[in-house]
C-alpha positions, 0 to 999 in steps of 0.5 A: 394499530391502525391498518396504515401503520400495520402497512408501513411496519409489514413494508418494514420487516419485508424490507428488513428480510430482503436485505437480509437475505441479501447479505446471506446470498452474497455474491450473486453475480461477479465483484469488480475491484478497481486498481487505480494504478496501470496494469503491470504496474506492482499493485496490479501484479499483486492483485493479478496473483491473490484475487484469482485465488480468492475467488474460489472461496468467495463463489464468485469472479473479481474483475479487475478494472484498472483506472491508472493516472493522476495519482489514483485520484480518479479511480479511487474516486469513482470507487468512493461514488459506488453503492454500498454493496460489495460489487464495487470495490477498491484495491489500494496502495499507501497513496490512495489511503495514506499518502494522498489525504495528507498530499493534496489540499484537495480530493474529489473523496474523503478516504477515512469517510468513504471507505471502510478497509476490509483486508490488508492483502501484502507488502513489500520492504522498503530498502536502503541501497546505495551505489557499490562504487560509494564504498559505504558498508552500512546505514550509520556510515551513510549517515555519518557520511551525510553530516560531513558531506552535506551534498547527498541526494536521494531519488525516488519514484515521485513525490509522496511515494513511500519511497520518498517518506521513508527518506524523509524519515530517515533525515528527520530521526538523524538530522542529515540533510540530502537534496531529493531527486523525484522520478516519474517511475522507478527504473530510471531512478535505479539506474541513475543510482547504479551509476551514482548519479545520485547518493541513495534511495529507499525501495523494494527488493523487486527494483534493486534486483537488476542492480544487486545481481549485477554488483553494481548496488549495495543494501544498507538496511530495512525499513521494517520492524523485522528483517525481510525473509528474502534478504535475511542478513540485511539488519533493520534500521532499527538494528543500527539505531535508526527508528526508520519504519515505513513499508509499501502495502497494498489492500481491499476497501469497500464502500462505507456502509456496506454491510458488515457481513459482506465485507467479512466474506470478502475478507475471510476469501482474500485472507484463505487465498494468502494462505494457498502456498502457490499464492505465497511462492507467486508473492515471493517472486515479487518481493511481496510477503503476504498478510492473512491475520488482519481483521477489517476492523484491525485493517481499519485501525492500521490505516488510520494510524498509518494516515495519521503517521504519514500525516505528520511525517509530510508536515514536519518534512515540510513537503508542500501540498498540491 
């Protein structure tokens, strides 16, 4: 062997064992995590309870850096530009992974190229409410109710949201038809459904409370595959003869190409985290049940079934892209 060639290949292993070693060694210095959602926000209250928690199993601090506006486009994309190492991650809703790729004919990101998924961290049902003043008991008198009426409307928090494709589900599997009333956020979307300005929406339990406490709103069903610990005697849609499933999540992706290993530390750090009882009382409050058994690569395979599932529900909705 030639002693240009015993130089490249010596080049060659000394590279192989730094980056080696700096798997082994990783974190060395704090993770930033990008929230492209304002703070306060629900994703970012999440986040807030399970990445201080985390940080005692990964060895190092999570900074959150929130980038909220224009969907989560920007920061997912400033997220998607990050060099593979771990340092910079994404933490990210059905929009940014799900929703978005399927709403926009174009986004400065690829999703299921630039991210791979490392934990899915925790989710929150979607529930069926409508006005107590409506006298409706369940989901199958709302929907006989929507075929005779043929005027009901239905709000949610903006175009695209769960919220709006769970109903838009809904009218798919039972051939209702209902006009939809887009928010820009959801407290004056639940208000106006407290005061039956509108006929019906789909939420979290964390929204109705204000509305549930006061008497003046009534839950139908949920929009899970089981019934949610926090109102157990609420029955599924799937219970009432209704194949409506579709809940709000949120979630960890890393840079496409980071090292396997890394990203399983990530993961194995969150996932102990979402096993700490003070993290799943913090949960609680909000209405959000944790998920600690999920894999990267079963994370991975969820999203691309969700993306592919939201993907098909917008187009046979006939919910034009931006």
């Amino acid at each position: 062997m030639s002693a240009k060639l015993v130089s490249l290949s010596l080049a060659f292993m000394a590279g192989l064992a730094t980056a080696t070693n700096a798997q082994q060694d990783y974190p060395t210095r704090p993770v930033h995590i990008i929230v492209p959602l304002p703070a306060g926000s629900a994703a970012d209250g999440v986040a807030r309870i399970v990445l201080p928690a985390a940080e005692k199993y990964l060895g190092q601090p999570f900074i959150i850096e929130n980038e909220g506006g224009a969907a989560s486009i920007p920061g997912t994309a400033r997220a998607a530009k990050a060099a593979p190492d771990g340092y910079t991650l994404l933490w990210a809703s059905v929009a940014t992974q799900v929703s978005n790729p399927n709403m926009f004919k174009s986004l400065p990101y690829d999703a299921g190229k630039d991210f791979t998924a490392v934990a899915r961290v925790a989710g929150q049902s979607l529930l069926l409410a409508v006005p107590t003043s409506s006298k409706i008991s369940t989901a199958k008198q709302f929907v006989e109710k929507a075929k005779q009426a043929g005027n009901m409307t239905y709000a949610s928090a903006g175009i695209g949201t769960s919220a709006h494709l769970c109903a838009e589900l809904l009218k798919l599997k039972t051939g209702i038809k209902m006009r939809h009333i887009p928010y820009q956020g959801g407290t004056q979307s639940v208000l106006d459904l407290m005061r039956g300005e509108t006929s019906m929406m789909f939420y979290s339990l964390a929204q109705f409370q204000p509305g549930l406490q006061s008497g003046e709103l009534k839950l139908l069903g949920v929009a899970g595959e089981t019934r949610s610990k926090f109102v157990p005697d609420v029955p599924t849609l799937k219970e009432q003869g209704f194949d409506v499933v579709l809940n709000s999540w949120y979630g960890v992706y890393a840079r496409t190409g980071t090292a396997p290993a890394i990203v399983d530390k990530i993961a194995d750090a969150i996932n102990k985290a979402l096993k700490d009882p003070g993290v799943i009382a913090a949960l609680d409050k909000t209405g959000s049940e944790a998920y600690a058994t999920s894999s990267p690569a079963e994370y991975q395979s969820f999203t691309d079934s969700e993306r592919k599932r939201y993907g098909e529900i917008i187009d046979a909705a006939g919910i034009p892209k931006s």
